[in-house]
N, C-alpha and C positions, 0 to 999 in steps of 0.2 A: 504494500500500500504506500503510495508517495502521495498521498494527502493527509491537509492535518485544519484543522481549526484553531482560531484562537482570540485573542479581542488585543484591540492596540492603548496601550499605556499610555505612552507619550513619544515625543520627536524633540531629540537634545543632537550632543555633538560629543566627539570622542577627539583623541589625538592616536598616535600610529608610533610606534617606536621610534620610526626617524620624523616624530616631529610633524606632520601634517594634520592637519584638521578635518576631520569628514562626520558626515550628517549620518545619524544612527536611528531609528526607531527601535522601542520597546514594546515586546508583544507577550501578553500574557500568554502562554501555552500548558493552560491547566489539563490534569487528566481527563480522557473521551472515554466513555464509555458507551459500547456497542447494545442498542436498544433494539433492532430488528436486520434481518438477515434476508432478502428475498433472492434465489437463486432462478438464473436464468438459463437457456443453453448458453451462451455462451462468455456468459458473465456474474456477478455477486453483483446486488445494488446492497452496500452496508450503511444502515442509518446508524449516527453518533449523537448521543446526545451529551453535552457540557454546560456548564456556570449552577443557579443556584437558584428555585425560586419557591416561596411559601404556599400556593395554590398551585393545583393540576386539574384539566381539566379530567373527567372520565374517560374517557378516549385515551388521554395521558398517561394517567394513572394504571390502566391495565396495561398497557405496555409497559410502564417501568415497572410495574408486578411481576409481569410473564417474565423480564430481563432478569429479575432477581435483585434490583438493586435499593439501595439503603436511603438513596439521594434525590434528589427531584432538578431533575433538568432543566434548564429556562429555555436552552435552546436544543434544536432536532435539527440537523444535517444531513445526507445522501450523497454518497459518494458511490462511485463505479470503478470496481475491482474487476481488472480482465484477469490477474494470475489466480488459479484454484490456492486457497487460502484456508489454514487449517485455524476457524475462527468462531468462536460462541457465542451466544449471548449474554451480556454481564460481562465481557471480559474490559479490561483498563488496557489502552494504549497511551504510553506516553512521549513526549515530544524525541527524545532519546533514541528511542528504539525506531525514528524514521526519519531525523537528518543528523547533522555531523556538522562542524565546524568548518567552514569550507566551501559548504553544499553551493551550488546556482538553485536559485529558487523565483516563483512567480505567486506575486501576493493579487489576489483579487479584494476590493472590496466597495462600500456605498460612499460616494462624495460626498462630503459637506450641502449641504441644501442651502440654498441663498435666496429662496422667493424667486416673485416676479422682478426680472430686469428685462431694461432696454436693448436696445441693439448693440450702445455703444461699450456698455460693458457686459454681455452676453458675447458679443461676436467682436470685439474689438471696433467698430465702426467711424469712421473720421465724424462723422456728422457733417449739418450744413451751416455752408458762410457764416461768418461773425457779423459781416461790413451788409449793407443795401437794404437796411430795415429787418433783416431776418432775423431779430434778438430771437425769436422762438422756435427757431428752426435748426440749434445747436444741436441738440440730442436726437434732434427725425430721422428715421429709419430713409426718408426718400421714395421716391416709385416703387414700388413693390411687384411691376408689373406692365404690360402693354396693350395696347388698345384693342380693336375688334378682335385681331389675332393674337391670340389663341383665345383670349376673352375669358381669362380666370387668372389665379395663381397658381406659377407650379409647385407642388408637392413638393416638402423639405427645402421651402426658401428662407433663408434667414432670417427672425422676426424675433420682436419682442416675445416674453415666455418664460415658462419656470425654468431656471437654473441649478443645474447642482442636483444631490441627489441620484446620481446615474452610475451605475457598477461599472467599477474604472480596474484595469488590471495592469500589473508594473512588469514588466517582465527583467529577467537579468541581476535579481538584486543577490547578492552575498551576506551570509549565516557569520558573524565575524567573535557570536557567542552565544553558548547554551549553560543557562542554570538549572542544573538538575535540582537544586533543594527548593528555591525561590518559584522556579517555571518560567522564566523567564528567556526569552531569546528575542537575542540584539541582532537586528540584520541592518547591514552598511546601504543605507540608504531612505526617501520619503514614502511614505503608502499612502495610499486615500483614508478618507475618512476623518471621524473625532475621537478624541476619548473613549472609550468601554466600546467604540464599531467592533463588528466583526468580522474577521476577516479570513480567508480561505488562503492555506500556503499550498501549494503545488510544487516539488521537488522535481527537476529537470532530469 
């Protein structure tokens, strides 16, 4: 299995033995445990469940009955296992026993949400003239569009709209530390997201 779950701490900065400074994320990677098993020809679909929460639903609740487990999950993941995998229900996978120090890794996760913006800072946009009475016309998007022909706008044109919020994925980042007692792993570089997000690591 080269997947893993986990939730992002914070984004700080480290130095390097000879001296250079580089940008670090902290990602909690507490123990997963395996809540459901569904076996396919020619694959496993393994659900994990991780973190911590005071209510379950009923639905919930029998599944983390049937797994056997003590704890109550906040969150449910699905992942897809092509290698035949000798794995149960209730069993603990820890960060440990699926990357190393080293690793290339590719973090997915939800961006920051920033409401409605404008064009100009949505799409980078110049806006229009300053000068020839157009005070109001700094921030407009402009024509959005042409006359009889084609006679609409086309599909996915750049407009005002919600920003942010959209599953961004980093590819290429480096594992540069694993805390086995804390759960902690520092990977050399930014991911998406905030605080407590969660995030999906994929081992290259």
């Amino acid at each position: 299995m080269n997947s893993y779950f986990g939730r992002k701490i914070d984004q700080t900065q480290m130095f390097t033995a000879e001296g250079r400074r580089i940008p670090v994320t902290h990602i909690d990677v507490s123990s997963l445990c395996i809540t459901q098993i569904t076996a396919f020809a020619k694959y496993q679909a393994i659900e994990l469940g991780f973190g911590n929460r005071k209510l379950l639903t009923k639905a919930m609740q029998g599944k983390v009955t049937k797994a056997g487990l003590t704890t109550k999950p906040r969150f449910f993941r699905t992942v897809r296992v092509e290698e035949a995998l000798d794995l149960k229900l209730g069993q603990t996978i820890e960060a440990s026993e699926v990357f190393t120090v080293g690793d290339t890794i590719t973090i997915s996760g939800v961006s920051k949400g920033k409401g409605f913006a404008g064009v100009v800072k949505r799409h980078g946009f110049a806006g229009g003239p300053r000068t020839h009475g157009q005070s109001d016309r700094e921030r407009a998007p402009g024509s959005i569009g042409q006359t009889t022909t084609p006679g609409r706008v086309y599909l996915g044109k750049r407009m005002a709209g919600h920003m942010g919020q959209e599953t961004i994925t980093i590819k290429g980042l480096k594992v540069i530390a694993l805390d086995t007692e804390k759960k902690v792993m520092t990977v050399k570089g930014l991911i998406p997201g905030g605080k407590n997000g969660v995030i999906r690591i994929v081992k290259i």
